[in-house]
N, C-alpha and C positions, 0 to 999 in steps of 0.2 A: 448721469451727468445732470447739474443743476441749470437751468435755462432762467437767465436773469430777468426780472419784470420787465415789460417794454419799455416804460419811460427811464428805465436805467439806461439802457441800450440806446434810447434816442440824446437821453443828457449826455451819455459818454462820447456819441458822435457827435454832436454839437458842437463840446467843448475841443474833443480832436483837430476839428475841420475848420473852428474858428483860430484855434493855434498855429494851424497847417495856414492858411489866408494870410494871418497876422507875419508868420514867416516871410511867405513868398513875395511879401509886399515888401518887408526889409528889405530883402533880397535883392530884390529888383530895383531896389531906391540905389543901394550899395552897388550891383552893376553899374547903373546910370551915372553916376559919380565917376565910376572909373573906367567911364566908356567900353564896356564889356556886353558881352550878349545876352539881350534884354530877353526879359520873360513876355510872349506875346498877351495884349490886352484883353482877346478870348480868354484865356486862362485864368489872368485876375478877375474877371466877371463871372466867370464861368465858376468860380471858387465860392464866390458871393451867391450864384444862386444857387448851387446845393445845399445852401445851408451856412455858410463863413460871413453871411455880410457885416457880421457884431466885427467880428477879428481882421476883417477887411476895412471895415470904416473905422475903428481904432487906431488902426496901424498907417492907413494911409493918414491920418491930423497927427498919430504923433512922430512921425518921420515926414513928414508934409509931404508924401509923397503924390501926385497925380492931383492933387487939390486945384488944378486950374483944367485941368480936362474936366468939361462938361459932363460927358459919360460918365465920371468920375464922382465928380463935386454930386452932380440932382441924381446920375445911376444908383448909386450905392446905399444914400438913406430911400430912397423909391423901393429897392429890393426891400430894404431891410421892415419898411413899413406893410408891402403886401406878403412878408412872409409872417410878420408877427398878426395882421388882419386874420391870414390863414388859420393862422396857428390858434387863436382865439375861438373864430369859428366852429374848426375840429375838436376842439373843447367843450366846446357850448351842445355841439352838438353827439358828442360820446355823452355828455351828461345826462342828457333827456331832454 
């Protein structure tokens, strides 16, 4: 059995998890519309901080969805800035 490089496995979740975000946010926009059974707002954030904030904070400006919830509006690029800080770090420092 071949075992993929790491950063293959962590791009391919990435890009999964921010798909998966970018979904549930439609989703949830499309409920709201038709007064249907919303997606709890744990879940949308909880989405963003594994990992979804890109496909989270896309998705909510371009379905304008949650754009006037504060948690929303400052939560989501906040995630999206201390995860790419992270991410930066654990770079700098796998480097040497």
């Amino acid at each position: 059995m071949i075992i993929p490089p790491l950063t293959t496995v962590i791009i391919a979740y990435l890009l999964l998890l921010n798909a998966l975000a970018a979904a549930v946010f439609a989703l949830d926009k499309s409920r709201a519309r038709r007064k249907g059974r919303r997606i709890p707002e744990k879940t949308l954030l909880g989405l963003a901080l594994i990992g979804g904030s890109m496909g989270a904070l896309a998705s909510m400006h371009l379905c304008h969805h949650k754009t006037r919830s504060p948690q929303f509006r400052w939560g989501l690029p906040l995630i999206l800035i201390l995860q790419g800080s992270l991410s930066l770090c654990l770079l700098n420092w796998l480097a040497g």
